[in-house]
C-alpha positions in Angstrom: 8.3 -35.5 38.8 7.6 -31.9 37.7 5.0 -30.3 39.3 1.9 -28.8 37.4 -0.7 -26.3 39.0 -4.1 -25.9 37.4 -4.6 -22.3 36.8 -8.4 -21.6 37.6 -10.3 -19.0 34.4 -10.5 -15.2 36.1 -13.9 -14.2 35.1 -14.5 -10.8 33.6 -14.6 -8.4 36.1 -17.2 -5.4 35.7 -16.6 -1.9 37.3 -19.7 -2.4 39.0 -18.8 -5.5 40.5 -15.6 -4.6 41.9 -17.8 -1.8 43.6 -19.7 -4.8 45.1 -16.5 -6.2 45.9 -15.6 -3.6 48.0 -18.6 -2.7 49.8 -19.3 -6.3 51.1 -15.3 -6.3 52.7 -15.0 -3.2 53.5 -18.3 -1.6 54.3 -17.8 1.3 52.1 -16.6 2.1 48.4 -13.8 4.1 48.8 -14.0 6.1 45.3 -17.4 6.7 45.5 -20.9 7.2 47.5 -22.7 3.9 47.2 -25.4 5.3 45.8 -23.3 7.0 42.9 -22.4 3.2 41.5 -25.7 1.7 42.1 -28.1 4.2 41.5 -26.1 6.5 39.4 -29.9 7.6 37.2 -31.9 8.6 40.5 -33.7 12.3 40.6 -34.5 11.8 44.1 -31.9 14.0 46.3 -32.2 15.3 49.9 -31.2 18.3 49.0 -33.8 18.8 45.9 -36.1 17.6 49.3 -34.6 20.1 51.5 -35.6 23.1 49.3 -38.9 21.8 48.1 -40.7 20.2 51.4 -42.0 17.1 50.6 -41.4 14.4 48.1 -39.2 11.1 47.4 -35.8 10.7 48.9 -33.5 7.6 48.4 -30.5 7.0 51.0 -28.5 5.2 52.8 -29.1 5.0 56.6 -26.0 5.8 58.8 -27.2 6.4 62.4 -30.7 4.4 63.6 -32.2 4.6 66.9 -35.3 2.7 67.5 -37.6 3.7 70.2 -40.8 2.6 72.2 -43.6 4.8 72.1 -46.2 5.4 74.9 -48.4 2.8 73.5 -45.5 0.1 73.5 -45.5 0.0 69.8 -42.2 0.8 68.1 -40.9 3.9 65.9 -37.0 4.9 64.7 -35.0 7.8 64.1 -32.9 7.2 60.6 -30.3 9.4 59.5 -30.1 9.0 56.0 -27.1 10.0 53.3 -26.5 10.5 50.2 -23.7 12.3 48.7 -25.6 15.9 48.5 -26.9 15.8 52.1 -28.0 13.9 55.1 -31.6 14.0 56.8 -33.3 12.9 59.2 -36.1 10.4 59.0 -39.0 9.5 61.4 -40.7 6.3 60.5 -44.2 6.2 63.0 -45.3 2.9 64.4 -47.6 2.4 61.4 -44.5 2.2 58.7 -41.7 0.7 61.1 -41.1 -3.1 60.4 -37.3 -4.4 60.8 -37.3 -4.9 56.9 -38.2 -1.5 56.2 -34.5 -0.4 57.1 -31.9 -1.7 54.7 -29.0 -0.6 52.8 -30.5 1.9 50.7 -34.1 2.9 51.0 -37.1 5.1 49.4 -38.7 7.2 51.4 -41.3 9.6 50.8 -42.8 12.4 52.9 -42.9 15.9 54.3 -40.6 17.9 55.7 -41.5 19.2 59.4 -39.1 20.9 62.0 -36.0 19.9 59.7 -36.9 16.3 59.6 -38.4 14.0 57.1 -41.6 12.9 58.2 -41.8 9.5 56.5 -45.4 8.8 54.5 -44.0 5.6 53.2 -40.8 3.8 52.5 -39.2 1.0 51.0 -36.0 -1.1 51.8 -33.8 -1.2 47.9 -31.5 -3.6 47.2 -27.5 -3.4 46.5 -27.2 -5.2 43.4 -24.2 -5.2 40.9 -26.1 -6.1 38.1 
């Protein structure tokens, strides 16, 4: 008897999704910053912030540290990246939720003592389409 094997269609791969690809196995892109392939259109740079004080940032969070405050409420410490810069972020009690961190964020606010203070902020999604 001869042996047959079905060969199963390849769907068309974009450049995008192969970016996807590679983030969800290996945690990072290794061409590229993330935000480069999925935001590629943003104005909002930290170092645009850096120079001007206050205003939109968005980022990818590398180093987190969540802390208690006095009145037992909860606040974090987000170091957040892009491929001009990386910044420091305080999110106050009032703005900290667990879903406000995610893979890339929005984050407005004002620059005090070298860090951003965060007004508001918004977890973004990592999306190949």
């Amino acid at each position: 008897p001869q042996l047959t094997e079905e060969i199963p269609e390849f769907s068309v791969l974009t450049e995008k999704n192969n970016y996807h690809d590679q983030l969800h196995t290996l945690t990072f892109i290794p061409d590229h910053h993330v935000l480069e392939v999925f935001y590629p259109a943003r104005q909002e740079k930290i170092d645009h912030l850096q120079t001007q004080g206050s205003g939109s940032i968005i980022g990818t969070p590398v180093c987190r540290r969540v802390v208690l405050t006095k009145k037992q409420r909860l606040m974090s410490f987000v170091t957040i990246d892009d491929e001009t810069a990386t910044c420091e972020v305080v999110l106050f009690p009032k703005l900290y939720t667990k879903n406000a961190i995610g893979p890339v964020m929005r984050i407005s606010g004002r620059m005090q003592d070298g860090s951003l203070i965060a007004d508001s902020c918004k977890a973004l999604p990592l999306s190949p389409r």
